[in-house]
C-alpha positions as CSV (number, residue, x, y, z in Angstrom):
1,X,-96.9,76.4,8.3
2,X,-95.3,75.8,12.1
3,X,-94.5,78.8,13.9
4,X,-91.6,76.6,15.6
5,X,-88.3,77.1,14.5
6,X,-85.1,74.5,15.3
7,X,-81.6,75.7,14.8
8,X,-78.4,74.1,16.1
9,X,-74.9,74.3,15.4
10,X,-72.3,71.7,15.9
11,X,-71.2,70.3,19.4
12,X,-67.9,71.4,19.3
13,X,-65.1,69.5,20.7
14,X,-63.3,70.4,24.0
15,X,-60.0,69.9,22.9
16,X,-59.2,74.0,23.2
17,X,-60.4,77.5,23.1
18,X,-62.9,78.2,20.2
19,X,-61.4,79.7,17.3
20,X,-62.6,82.0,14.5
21,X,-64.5,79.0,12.8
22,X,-66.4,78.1,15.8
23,X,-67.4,81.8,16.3
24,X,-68.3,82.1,12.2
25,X,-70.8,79.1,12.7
26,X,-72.3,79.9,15.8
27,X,-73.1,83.7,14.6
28,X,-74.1,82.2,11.3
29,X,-76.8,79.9,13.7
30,X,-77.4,83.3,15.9
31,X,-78.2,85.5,13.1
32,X,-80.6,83.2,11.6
33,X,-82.1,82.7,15.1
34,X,-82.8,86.0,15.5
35,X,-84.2,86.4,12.0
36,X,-86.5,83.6,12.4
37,X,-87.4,85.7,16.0
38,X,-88.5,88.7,14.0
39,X,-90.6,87.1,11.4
40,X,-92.3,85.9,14.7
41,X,-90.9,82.0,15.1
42,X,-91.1,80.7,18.3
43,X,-86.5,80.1,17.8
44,X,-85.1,76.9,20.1
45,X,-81.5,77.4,19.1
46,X,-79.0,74.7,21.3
47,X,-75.3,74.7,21.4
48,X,-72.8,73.0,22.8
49,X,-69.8,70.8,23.1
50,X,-69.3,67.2,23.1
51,X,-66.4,65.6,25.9
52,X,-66.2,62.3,24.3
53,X,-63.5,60.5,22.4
54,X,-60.0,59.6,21.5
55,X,-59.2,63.7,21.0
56,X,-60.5,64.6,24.1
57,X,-58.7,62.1,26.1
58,X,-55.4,62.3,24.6
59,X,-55.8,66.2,25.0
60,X,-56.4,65.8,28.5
61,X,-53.1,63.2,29.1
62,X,-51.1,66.4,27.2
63,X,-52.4,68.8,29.7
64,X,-52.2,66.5,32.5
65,X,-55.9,66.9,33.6
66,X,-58.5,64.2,33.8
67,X,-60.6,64.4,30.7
68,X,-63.6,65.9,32.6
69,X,-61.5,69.0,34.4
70,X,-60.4,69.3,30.6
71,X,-64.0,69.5,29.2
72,X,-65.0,71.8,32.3
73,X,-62.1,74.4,31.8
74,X,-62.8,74.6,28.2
75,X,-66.7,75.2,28.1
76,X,-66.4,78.1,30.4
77,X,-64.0,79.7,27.1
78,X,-66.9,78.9,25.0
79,X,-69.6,80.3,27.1
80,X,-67.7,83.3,27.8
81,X,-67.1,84.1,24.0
82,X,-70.5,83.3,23.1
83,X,-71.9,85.9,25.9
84,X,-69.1,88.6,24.5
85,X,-70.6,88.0,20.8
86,X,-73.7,88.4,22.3
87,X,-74.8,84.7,21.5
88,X,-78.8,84.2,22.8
89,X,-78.9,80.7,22.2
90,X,-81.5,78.8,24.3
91,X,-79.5,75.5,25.8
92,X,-76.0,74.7,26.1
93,X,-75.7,71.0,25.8
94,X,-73.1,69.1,27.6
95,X,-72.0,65.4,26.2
96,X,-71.4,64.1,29.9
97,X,-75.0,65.9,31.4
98,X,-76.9,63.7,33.0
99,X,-79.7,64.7,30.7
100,X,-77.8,63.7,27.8
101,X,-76.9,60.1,28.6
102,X,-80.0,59.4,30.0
103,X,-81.4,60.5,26.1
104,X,-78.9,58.8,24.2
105,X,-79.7,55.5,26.5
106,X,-83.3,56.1,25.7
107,X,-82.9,56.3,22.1
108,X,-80.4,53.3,22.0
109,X,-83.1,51.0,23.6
110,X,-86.0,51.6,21.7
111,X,-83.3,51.1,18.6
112,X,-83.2,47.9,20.2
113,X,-86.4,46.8,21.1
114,X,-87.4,47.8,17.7
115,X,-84.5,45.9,15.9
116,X,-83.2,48.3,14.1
117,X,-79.7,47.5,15.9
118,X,-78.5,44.2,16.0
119,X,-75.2,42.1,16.5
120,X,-74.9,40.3,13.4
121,X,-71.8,39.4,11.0
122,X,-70.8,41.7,8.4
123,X,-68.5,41.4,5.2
124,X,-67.9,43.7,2.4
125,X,-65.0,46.3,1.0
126,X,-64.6,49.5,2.9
């Protein structure tokens, strides 16, 4: 049995403050963290919010902000209620890190080079 233990919760959008629901699953993901901490795991639990997409960029054009001062305001609410909750995660993942393009690029390649993604032509019923 491996004395590693992996929890995450969602990457939560940046579109505004967290909210009771956000708070429920990441104490959910704590709580287990801390658990698994006790029966003597080695716990990596990562967080985080993801600053991509249609919702964050119309958000950002209703609060007149660029999308990135948007995403920047709003993860310092969620980092502030996860250290008020007491929250001991291990990372906090940003969607527009450096780290975490350079990973997703990474991953995308070898999907690639492997061909498990390919342009083709699809047609069926959705």
């Amino acid at each position: 049995m491996s004395s590693r233990y992996y929890i995450t919760t969602p990457i939560y959008y940046v579109t505004d403050a967290p909210h009771i629901g956000h708070l429920y699953t990441t104490v959910a993901a704590d709580i287990m963290a801390q658990y698994q901490k006790m029966n003597g795991k080695e716990v990596w639990f990562l967080t985080g919010t993801d600053e991509h997409g249609q919702k964050i960029q119309k958000k950002a054009k209703e609060t007149d902000e660029t999308p990135q001062a948007l995403a920047d305001r709003v993860v310092q609410r969620y980092q502030e209620a996860w250290k008020l909750y007491g929250i001991q995660y291990n990372d906090f993942i940003r969607t527009t890190e450096d780290r975490h393009k350079k990973v997703v690029q990474h991953f995308i390649k070898k999907l690639m080079d492997t061909g498990d993604i390919y342009l083709d032509h699809y047609e069926g019923l959705y």
